[in-house]
N, C-alpha and C positions, 0 to 999 in steps of 0.2 A: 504494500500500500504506500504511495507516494503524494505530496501534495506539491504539484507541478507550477512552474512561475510564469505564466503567458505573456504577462507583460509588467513591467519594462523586460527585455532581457537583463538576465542575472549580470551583476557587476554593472550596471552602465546609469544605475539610478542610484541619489542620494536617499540614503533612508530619512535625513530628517526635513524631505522637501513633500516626503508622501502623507497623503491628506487620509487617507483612509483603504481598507485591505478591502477586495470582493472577493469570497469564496464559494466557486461553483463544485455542484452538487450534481451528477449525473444520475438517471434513475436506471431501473433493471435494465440488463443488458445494454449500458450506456458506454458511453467515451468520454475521457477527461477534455478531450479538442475535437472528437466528428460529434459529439451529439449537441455542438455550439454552431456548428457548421452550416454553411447556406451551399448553394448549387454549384455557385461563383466561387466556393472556396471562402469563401468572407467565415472569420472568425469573429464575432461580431464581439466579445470581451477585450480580444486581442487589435480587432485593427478597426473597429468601430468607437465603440466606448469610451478609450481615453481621450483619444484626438476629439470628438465632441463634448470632453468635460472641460477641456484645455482651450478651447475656441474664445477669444475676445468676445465676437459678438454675442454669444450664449450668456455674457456673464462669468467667465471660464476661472481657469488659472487654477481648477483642481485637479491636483494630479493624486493616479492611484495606481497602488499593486493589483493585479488580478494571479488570484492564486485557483486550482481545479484539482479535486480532487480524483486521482487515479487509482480502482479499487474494481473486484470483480464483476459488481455489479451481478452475482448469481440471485438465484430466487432464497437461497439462505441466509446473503448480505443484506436481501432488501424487503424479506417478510417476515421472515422468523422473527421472536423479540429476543433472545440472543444474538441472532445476527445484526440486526439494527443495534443492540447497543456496543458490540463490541467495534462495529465501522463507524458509530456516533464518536466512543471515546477517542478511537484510533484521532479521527480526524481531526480531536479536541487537543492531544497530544502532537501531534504531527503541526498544528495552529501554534502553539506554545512555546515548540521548538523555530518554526519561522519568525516569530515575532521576540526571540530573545534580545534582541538589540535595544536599547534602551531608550531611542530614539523611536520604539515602536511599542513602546508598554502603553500609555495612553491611545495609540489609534485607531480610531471606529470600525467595525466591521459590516459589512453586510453580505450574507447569506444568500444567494439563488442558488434554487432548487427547479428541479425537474421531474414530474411524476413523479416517482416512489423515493428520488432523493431527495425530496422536501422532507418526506419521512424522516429522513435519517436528520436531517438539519433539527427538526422539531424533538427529536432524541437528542441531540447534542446539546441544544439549548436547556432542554430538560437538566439533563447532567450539570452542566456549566453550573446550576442555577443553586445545585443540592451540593457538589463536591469541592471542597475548599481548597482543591491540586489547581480548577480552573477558573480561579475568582476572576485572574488577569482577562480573561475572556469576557466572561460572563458583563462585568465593567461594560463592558464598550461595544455590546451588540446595538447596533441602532437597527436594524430589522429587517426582516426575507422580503424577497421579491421572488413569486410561485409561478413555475407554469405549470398548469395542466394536472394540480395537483386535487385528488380525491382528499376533500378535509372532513367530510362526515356524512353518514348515510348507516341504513342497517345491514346486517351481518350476510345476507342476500346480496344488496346492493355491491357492497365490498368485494366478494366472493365474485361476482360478473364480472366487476374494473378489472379484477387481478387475473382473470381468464382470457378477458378481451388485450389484456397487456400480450398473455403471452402469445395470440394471433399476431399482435402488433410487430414482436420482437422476431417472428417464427426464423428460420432462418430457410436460405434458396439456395436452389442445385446451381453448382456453377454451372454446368451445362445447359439450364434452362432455368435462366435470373428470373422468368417470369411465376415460376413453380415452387411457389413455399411448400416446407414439411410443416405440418402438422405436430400442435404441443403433445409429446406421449402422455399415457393415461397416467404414468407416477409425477410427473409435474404437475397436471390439473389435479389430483391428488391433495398435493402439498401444497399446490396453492389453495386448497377449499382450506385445509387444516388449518392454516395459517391466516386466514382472513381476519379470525375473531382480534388475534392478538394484534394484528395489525390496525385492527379499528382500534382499539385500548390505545393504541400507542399517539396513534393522528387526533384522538379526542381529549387527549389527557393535557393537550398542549392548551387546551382553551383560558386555564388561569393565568399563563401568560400573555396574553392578547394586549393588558393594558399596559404592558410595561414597554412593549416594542411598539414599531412601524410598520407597517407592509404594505405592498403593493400586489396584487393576486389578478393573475392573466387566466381568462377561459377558456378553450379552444370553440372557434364557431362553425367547427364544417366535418364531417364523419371522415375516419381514416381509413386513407382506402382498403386494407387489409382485411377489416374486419366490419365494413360497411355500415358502419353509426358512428358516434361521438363515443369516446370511449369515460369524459367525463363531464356530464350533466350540467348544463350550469347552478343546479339549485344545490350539487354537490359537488363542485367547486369555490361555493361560495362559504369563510369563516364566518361560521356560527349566525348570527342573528345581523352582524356587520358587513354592507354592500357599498360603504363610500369608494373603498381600496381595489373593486373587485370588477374588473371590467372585460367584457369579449376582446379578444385577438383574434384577424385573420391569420387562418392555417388551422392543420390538424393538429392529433396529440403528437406526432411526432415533430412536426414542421416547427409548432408553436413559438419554441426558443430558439429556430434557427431565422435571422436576418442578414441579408445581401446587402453587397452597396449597391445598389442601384437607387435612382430617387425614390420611386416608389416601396421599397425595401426601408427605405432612410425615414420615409415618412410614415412606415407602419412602426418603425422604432422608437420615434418622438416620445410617445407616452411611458417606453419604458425608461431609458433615459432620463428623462423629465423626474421618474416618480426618485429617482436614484439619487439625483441629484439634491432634490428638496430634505432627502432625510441626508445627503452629508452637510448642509449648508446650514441645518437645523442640529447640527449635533457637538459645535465650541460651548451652546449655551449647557448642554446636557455634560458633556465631557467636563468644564468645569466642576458643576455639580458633584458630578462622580468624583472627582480628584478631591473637592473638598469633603465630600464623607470619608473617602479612604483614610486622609490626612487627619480627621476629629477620632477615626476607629486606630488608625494604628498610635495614635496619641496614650489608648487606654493599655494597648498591648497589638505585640504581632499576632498576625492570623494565623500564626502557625502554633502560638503557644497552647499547650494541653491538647493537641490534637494530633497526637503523633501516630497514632492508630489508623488515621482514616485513610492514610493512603496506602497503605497495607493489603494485598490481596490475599487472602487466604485460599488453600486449597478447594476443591469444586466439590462439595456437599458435605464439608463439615461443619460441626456444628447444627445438624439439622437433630441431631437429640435432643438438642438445648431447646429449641424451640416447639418442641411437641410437649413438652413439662407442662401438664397441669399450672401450678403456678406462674409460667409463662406465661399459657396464652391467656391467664384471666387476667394477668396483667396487660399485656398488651390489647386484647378486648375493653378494657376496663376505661370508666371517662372522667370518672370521679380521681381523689385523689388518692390514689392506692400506694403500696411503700413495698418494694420487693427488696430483699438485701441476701444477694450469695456471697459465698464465701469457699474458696477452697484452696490448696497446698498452692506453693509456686511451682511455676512450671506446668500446671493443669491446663491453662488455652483459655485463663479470666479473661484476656483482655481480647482476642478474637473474639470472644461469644459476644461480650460488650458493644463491639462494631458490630456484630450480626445484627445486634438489636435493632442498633443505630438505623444500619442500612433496611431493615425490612420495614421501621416506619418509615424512610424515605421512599422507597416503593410503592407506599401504601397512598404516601398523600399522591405521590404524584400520580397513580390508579383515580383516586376519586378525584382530582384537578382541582386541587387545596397548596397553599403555600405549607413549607418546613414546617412539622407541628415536633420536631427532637430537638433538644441542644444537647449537648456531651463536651465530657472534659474526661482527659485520660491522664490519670497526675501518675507523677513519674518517683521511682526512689531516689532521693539525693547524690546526686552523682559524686565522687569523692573527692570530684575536683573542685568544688565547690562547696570550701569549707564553711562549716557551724563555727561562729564565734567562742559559745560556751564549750564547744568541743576541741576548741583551741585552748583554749581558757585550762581546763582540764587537762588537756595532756602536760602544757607548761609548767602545770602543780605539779602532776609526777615528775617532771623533767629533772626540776630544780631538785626533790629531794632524791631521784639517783642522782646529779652533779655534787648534792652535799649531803651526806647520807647521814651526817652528824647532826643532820637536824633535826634528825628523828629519833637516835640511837638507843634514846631511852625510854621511846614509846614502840615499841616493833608494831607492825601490820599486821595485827589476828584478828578474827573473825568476830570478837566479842571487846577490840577494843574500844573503849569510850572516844578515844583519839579519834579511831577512823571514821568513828562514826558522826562526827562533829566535823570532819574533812569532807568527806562524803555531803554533808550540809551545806558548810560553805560552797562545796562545788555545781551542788545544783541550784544552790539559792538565785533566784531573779534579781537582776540588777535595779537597785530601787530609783536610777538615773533616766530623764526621758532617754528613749530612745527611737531614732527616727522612722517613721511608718513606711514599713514594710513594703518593696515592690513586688507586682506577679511574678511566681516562679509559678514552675511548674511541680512544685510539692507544696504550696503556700493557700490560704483562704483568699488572699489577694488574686491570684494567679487563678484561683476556681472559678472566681467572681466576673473577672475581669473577661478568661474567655468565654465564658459562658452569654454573659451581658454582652458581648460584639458578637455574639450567633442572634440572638434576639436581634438587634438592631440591624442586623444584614437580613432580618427577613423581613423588620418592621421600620424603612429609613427613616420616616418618616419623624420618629421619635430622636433621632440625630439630632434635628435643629429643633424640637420641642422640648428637651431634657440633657443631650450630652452639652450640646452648645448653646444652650439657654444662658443670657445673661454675659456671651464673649463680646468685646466691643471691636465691630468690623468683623465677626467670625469669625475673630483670630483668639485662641487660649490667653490669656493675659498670663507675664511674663512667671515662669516657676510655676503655672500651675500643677495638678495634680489632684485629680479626683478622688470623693471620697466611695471609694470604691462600693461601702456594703450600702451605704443612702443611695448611691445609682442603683444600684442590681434591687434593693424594692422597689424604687419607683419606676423603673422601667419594667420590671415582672406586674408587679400591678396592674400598669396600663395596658398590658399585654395580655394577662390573664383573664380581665373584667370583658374579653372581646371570645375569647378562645381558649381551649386547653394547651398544655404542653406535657413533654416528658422529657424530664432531667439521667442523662445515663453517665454517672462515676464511675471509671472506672481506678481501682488502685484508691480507695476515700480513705485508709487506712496510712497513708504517706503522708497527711498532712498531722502537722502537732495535737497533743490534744487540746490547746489553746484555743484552736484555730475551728478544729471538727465543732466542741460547743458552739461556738459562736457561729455558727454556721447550721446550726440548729434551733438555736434561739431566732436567728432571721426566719427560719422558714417555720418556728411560731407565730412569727409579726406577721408572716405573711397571710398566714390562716384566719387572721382574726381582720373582720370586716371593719372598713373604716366608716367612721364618724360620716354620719349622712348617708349612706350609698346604700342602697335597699336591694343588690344583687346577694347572691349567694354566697357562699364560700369560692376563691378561688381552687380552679383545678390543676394542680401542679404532679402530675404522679414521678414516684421519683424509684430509679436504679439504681442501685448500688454493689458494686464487684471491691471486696477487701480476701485478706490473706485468710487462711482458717487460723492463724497463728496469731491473730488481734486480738487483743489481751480484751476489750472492752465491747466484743460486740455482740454477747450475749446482755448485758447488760445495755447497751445505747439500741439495740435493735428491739428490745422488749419495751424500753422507757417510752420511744419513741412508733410505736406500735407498726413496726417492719416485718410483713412474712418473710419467714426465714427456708434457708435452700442451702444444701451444703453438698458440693461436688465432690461426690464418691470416687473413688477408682474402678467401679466397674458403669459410669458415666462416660458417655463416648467411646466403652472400650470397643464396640464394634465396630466404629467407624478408624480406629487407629489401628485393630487388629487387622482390617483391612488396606490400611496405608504400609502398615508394616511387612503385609502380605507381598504388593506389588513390590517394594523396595527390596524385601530377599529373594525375590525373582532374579529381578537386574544383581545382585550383589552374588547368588549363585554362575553366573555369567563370566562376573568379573573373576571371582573365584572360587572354580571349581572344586577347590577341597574344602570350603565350607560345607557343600551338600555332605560329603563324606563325614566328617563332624558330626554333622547335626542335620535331622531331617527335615524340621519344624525351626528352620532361624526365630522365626515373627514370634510364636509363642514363649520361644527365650528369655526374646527382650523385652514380649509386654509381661513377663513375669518377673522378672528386675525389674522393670521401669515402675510395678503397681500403679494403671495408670496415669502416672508423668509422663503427658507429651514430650518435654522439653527432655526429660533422661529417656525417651525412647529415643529420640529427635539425635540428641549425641550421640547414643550407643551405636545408636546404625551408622551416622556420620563416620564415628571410630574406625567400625568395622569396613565404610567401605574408603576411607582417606589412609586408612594404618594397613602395614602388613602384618598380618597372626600366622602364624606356623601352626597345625594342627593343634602340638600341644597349647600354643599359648591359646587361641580359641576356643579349647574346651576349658581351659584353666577359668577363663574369661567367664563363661556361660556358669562353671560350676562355683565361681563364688565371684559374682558380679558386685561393684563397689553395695553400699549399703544405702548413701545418698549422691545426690548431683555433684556436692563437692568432692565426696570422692571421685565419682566419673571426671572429672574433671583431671583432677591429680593424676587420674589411670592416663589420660589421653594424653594430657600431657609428658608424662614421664615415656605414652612410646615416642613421639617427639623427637624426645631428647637423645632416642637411640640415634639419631643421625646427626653428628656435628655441625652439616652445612644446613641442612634444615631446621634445625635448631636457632641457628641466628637468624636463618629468613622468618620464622614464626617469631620468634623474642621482638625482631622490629616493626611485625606487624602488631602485635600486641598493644606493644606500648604505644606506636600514634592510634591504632582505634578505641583502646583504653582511656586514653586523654586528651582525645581531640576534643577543640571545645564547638564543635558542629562535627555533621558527620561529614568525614570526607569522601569527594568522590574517588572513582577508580583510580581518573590521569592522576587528580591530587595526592593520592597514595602513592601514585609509581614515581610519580617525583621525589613524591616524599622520602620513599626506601632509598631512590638511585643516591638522595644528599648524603644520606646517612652513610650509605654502604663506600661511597665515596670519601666522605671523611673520618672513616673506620682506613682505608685501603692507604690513604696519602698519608692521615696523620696530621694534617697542617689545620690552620686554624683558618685561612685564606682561602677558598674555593674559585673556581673558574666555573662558565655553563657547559666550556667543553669537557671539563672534570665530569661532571656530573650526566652528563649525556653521554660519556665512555661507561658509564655505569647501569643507565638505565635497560632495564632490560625487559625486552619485546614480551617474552613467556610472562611476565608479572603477576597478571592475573590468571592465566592457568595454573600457575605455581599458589597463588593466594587460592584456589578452588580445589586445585589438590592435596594439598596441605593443612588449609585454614577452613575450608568448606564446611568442617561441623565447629566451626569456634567464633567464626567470623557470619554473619549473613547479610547479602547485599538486596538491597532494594531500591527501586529507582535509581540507581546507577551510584547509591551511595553506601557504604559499608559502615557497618556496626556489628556490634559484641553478642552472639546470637542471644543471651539473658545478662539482665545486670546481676545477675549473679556469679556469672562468672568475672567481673568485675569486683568485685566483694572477694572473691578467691585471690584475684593476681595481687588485690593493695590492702588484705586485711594481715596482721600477722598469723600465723601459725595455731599459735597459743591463744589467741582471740578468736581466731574458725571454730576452734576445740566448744572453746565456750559458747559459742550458738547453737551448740547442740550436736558436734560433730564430733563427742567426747572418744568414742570408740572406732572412729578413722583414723586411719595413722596415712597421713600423708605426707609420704613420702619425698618428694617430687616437689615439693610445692616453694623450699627454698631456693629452688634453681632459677625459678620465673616469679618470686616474688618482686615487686616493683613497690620500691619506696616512693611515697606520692613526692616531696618537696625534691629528689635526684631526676623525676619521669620529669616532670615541669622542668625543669633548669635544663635539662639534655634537652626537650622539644623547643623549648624560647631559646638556646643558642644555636641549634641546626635552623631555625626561623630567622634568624641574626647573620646566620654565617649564609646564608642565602640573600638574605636582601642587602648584604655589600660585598655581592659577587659584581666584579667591574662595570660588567651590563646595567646594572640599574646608577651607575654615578651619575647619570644625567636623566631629569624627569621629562615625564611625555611634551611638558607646555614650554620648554626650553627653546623650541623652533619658532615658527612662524606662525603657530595654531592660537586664535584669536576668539573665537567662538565656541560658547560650551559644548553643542553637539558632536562639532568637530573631536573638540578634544575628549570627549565621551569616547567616543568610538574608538580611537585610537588607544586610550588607555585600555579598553576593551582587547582591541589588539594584542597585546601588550598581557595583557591578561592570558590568552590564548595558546601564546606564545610562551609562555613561561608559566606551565601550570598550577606550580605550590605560589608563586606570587600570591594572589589573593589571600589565601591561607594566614601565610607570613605575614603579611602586611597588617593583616584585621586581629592579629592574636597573639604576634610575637610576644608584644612587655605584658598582656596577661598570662603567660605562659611563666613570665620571670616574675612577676608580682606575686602568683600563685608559690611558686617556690620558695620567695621570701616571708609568704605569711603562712608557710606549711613547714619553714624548718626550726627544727626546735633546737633548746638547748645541749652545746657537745655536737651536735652535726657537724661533720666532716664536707659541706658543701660549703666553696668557696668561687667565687669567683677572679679569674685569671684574669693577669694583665691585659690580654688580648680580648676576652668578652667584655672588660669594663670600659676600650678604647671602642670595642666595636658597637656598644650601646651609648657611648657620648657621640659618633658619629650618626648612628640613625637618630639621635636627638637635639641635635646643632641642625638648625635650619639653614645654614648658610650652605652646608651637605647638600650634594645631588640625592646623595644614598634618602637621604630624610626626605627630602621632596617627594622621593620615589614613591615611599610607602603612604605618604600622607595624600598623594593624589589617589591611592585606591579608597584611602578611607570617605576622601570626598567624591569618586563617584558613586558611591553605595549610601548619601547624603540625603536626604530629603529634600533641602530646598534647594537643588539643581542651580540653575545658572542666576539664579534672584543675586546670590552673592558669590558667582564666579568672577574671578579666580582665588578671591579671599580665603575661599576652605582649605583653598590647599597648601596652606602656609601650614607650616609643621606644627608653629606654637599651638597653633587655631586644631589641629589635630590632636596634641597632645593634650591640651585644656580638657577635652573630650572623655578622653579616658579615666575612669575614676579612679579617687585616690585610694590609698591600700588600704586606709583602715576602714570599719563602719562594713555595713553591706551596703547594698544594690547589684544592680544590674547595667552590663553593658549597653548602653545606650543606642538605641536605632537610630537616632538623628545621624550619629558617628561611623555607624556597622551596618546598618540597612539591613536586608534578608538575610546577607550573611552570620551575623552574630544575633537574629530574630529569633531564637529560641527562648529569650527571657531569662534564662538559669539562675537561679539566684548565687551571688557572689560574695563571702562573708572573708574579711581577710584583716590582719593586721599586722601594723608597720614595724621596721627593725626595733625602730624607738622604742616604741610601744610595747615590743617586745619583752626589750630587757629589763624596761619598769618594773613590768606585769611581774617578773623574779625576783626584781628585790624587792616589793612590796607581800610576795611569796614568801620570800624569806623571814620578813619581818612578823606575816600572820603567824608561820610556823613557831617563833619565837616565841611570839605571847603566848601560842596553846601550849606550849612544853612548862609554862609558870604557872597559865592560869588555865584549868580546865572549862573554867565557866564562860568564858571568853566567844 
């Protein structure tokens, strides 16, 4: 599937002179370029269209891309509703990737369709509308222009179109062009089958009608194939609306093709014309759009707590979950019902979560209702993203192993009054304000926040009635900051007195218990009707997915009156004893002496795994990434580890059996462990060639030609052969297949033990254990020793580039060109910040002459090097060229970056999508540091005098 560029030819247009993108849609058995096509050869997108939107006298000087979509166009692309969504998304992706240029995020689209591929456009808008992968689209549809398109009729009517199509399409004996073959009886078949879902799909679109434009062309004359009109005018025509909706000479096939000739030119007027008026009508809408995006990503990125949704899960799992008694009453249900599962890690919580998600997505767009779910998927603490108090803490212990004398006459036992009084001070809350909290994605800020920007993307409206009520000029007055839990009631409110919703948490068990209260206390307020208002109770029904290992949620889920649901191990297990089935098929394949082994692989591992997805998920990964010798294989099956951590340890440790492999896993490890986004593939392979590069030389100084003698082509086969059960890639971006195994590489030993893993011995584990404050200093100087490799001494805006666009693109280049750029540039000093507020007292991390000249050079603005990196940070800026070239002054960049003590969060304004993840960031400074111990020192003192203390 391709999405082809008709005009301008590729390379010979500036992107930031194009006004607006067309994208055509061909219907069954169609052509990306003949089914545009007239007699004369006229391509009427390609050598019609522009030149008359470009014409003075018209009013002109719009210029546009025409893009066409190139797809089979079979009867299962374009009737099945599989098929239709899977060529809908295609196309919505294949859109995404054309228009990454930045000079093309803002601009309008519009959509023509053709018979059955209006269909497909009317599915893709649908999706756009529901899935937050294609917001950037979704923005900026201004609206289709139809030819020849069945918009609604009964299931009869439908069933005739789609038969008279396939006379239309029939195909002819080259021998006798006059002599169509007849559609065979399995096609008319399939197309009766398929009618119904096809109707669902063309009628569903009806709720969007008010948000777009269109133009709707009817064919006026029967084709000659099949000797009628093959669509009706009363069933060409949207819904109860005929302003848009006019006859065309020509038949269903002729309909969108137009000739130059005059009279060709002159049957064209009215479509052009209608084309025109929606690009001419869309600076004032485009605005708009830009300024909700700009008041929403104010609150948070759209990407926070939403990490689940772009996530494919395998093809029919999870369909146990959903036949659950207590599912489907909840998901029946309109009042306000409270479901709350719980089960082990590594069970498939948060797949089922998104199930849910997406089947009320389905559902509303079935009955042609806007989004009635919002969801938030909170994440566990990433550990690069330290806790204050858990900084605070360790630095107590630090100080007394540094002076052990400070203790020597109160020892550490289990019953002493000492520790127990330590142990106090240590948890005790600081009685100092402290500054309010920004969205993370484990935070009540962070629940609120994304949740409240899914409301307001279904309901804009409330934007300028409640987020920006009260801004002077619509602009935030300076430092603001919303108060998070007063928005999220009054926008739920306003929302719920109209319509229900349903709330899906998944992971509600990651946020504090600070946080969980209070976030229960709201959705008390919310219950309770306000002063005056004579409607009923709001309808809020809420989901929730926590660990079975939460200490409180037999008691919050009874207080708070939650049917409760607890995922067994033998839940789903035939749907993985089945997954597990197909997968020792292929692994008998690969290796023949496992059948010898063992008859029944799959029953093995779901017998170890006791339904754990995630330890089946490894086990098989192991068995088919590792080599086992018979013996070791039955060793394996007949005392498989006990838990995940142990699997882990196992996997590890075969690993290690190969020294080269060993280092290529250790360094994928560590950047997908601590990257602070996930990174893509190229950004990995760069990332490895720096590394493996200044492992090889030794020098502190890199070259790109250094580093391109390193990179190596196999990368990713070797990361799938090797990493494939540790590592899992998604959308082209790589992460840790559970954060659990993340917990295994940065927790100590003796700390695993104590979560419960008393009776693992693992082995293995201090080979690949990663001290967090050495991973950060080794990532932010390979980040360092990258961005002043010679190439970047001189920045993009050094030449002759004068205008922001220009110089966008170019740094874009530049980007391109040099793949860990981005990376480096957006994360290097919180990579060395994280280090400094992660190491503690006695650490043997120091920084060398050479890191400390090479971090004054990227922070002295008079430096190419520093330009370099500060110009990435200002293309990824929000307000673009308003203060080009000002951003990209170093100082004006490093301002940007927060200081090391305190929390927050890397700021968007600074980082844009790339650092949009919200993470919360808790860190403190050297200084602050060593107070923090002698003021340690001093508490210790008193309590050794005075116990009462």
């Amino acid at each position: 599937m391709l999405l082809h560029q008709l005009y301008p030819p590729s390379g010979l247009s500036n992107p930031s002179r194009i006004d607006a993108d067309i994208v055509l849609v061909h219907g069954l058995q169609g052509h990306y370029s003949r089914t545009w096509t007239a007699e004369d050869n006229t391509v009427w997108p390609r050598d019609l269209l522009p030149n008359i939107l470009q014409r003075p006298e018209d009013g002109g000087s719009i210029n546009v891309r025409v893009l066409s979509l190139d797809y089979g166009g079979s009867i299962g692309e374009t009737t099945t509703k599989t098929g239709i969504y899977i060529t809908a998304r295609s196309l919505l992706q294949l859109l995404v990737d054309k228009r990454d240029d930045p000079r093309a995020a803002w601009r309008p689209i519009i959509f023509v369709g053709h018979s059955l591929g209006s269909i497909i456009i009317k599915r893709a808008i649908q999706v756009a509308y529901l899935n937050t992968m294609f917001k950037s689209i979704r923005h900026n549809i201004l609206g289709v222009v139809y030819f020849a398109t069945f918009h609604h009729g009964t299931a009869g009517e439908f069933s005739s179109y789609l038969n008279k199509l396939l006379k239309c399409h029939a195909p002819r004996l080259k021998s006798f062009p006059m002599v169509t073959i007849s559609p065979t009886k399995d096609m008319v078949k399939q197309i009766e089958e398929n009618s119904g879902s096809l109707k669902v799909t063309s009628q569903d679109f009806g709720n969007l009608l008010d948000r777009l434009d269109f133009q709707n062309f009817v064919e006026d004359r029967p084709t000659e194939l099949v000797e009628s009109v093959v669509v009706q005018k009363h069933q060409g025509t949207i819904g109860i609306v005929t302003g848009n909706t006019a006859l065309l000479l020509g038949d269903h096939l002729g309909l969108c093709k137009f000739g130059g000739t005059g009279d060709e030119e002159k049957r064209f007027v009215v479509v052009w014309k209608g084309m025109k008026r929606m690009i001419q009508a869309s600076p004032r809408r485009k605005k708009l759009v830009e300024k909700r995006k700009k008041a929403l990503d104010l609150l948070c990125p759209d990407v926070l707590c939403q990490s689940m949704m772009d996530k494919t899960p395998c093809v029919g799992t999870g369909q146990w979950f959903l036949r659950l008694p207590e599912v489907e009453q909840w998901l029946a249900g309109t009042s306000d019902q409270r479901l709350w599962v719980s089960g082990r890690s590594g069970c498939g919580k948060s797949y089922l979560a998104k199930q849910i998600v997406d089947r009320i997505y389905d559902r509303d767009m079935q009955e042609g209702r806007e989004a009635s779910v919002i969801c938030a998927f909170l994440r566990e603490p990433n550990p690069t993203h330290v806790d204050l108090n858990d900084v605070l803490s360790g630095i107590l212990e630090q100080a007394l192993d540094v002076e052990p004398e400070l203790y020597i006459d109160r020892p550490f036992t289990a019953d002493s009054k000492f520790r127990n009084m330590l142990n106090k001070a240590r948890k005790r809350e600081p009685s100092r304000h402290v500054r309010k909290a920004l969205p993370a994605e484990n935070n009540l800020e962070g629940l609120l926040a994304a949740t409240v920007r899914q409301v307001l993307d279904i309901k804009p409206r409330l934007i300028r009635e409640i987020l920006t009520r009260g801004w002077p000029d619509a602009k935030p007055p300076l430092g603001w900051t919303p108060d998070y839990r007063e928005l999220w009631l009054e926008v739920m409110r306003r929302t719920l007195t109209t319509r229900p919703l349903s709330l899906v948490v998944d992971g509600f068990d990651q946020m504090e218990r600070q946080d969980r209260e209070a976030f229960f206390e709201m959705l008390e307020q919310l219950k309770k009707r306000p002063e005056g208002k004579k409607r009923g109770l709001y309808k809020l029904k809420l989901l929730f997915f926590t660990n079975e290992m939460y200490p409180s949620l037999d008691r919050e889920s009874a207080k708070y009156q939650f049917v409760r649901y607890v995922i067994g191990p033998e839940n789903g297990r035939a749907e993985l004893e089945r997954n597990m089935a197909s997968r020792s098929k292929i692994l008998y394949r690969l290796r023949p002496h496992y059948a010898r082994v063992c008859g029944n692989l799959a029953q093995q591992v779901l017998k170890a795994a006791s339904g754990n997805y995630l330890y089946a998920e490894v086990m098989m990964g192991s068995l088919k990434h590792a080599h086992y010798s018979e013996d070791g294989l039955r060793d394996l099956l007949n005392n498989p580890p006990s838990d995940t951590l142990g699997l882990y340890d196992h996997v590890l440790g075969k690993v290690w059996e190969n020294e080269e492999n060993r280092r290529f896993v250790k360094r994928v490890l560590l950047w997908v462990a601590f990257q602070q986004e996930p990174l893509s593939l190229v950004e990995l392979r760069e990332a490895l060639a720096l590394q493996k590069a200044k492992d090889i030389t030794g020098r502190d100084n890199l070259t790109v030609e250094d580093v391109e003698d390193c990179l190596d082509d196999h990368a990713e086969h070797m990361m799938q052969r090797f990493c494939g059960h540790l590592v899992k890639f998604e959308n082209g971006r790589v992460e840790l297949v559970h954060p659990s195994l993340r917990k295994y590489l940065t927790t100590k030993a003796k700390n695993l033990r104590g979560k419960g893993s008393d009776n693992v011995e693992l082995c293995n584990h201090a080979e690949f254990y990663m001290e967090e404050a050495e991973s950060h200093q080794t990532l932010g100087t390979l980040c360092a020793t990258y961005l002043t490799m010679p190439h970047f001494s001189e920045p993009v805006r050094s030449g002759e580039i004068q205008d922001w666009n220009t110089w966008q693109a170019e740094v874009k280049v530049r980007m391109r060109r040099y793949p860990l750029l981005r990376y480096a540039a957006l994360h290097w000093s919180v990579h060395l910040k994280l280090a400094r507020g992660l190491k503690v007292p006695g650490s043997m991390i120091r920084d060398s002459r050479a890191q400390r000249e090479r971090q004054q050079r990227l922070e002295n603005g008079q430096e190419g090097f520093a330009q370099n990196w500060a110009e990435v940070g200002c293309y990824f800026h929000d307000e673009h060229e308003t203060t080009y070239p000002g951003l990209c002054r170093v100082d004006e960049q490093v301002s940007q970056i927060p200081p090391p003590t305190g929390t927050g969060t890397l700021p968007s304004t600074s980082h844009g999508p790339a650092s949009s993840h919200g993470w919360e960031q808790k860190r403190i400074s050297k200084y602050g540091r060593h107070s923090f111990v002698r003021a340690t020192r001093k508490v210790v003192a008193k309590l050794k005098h005075d116990d009462t203390s």
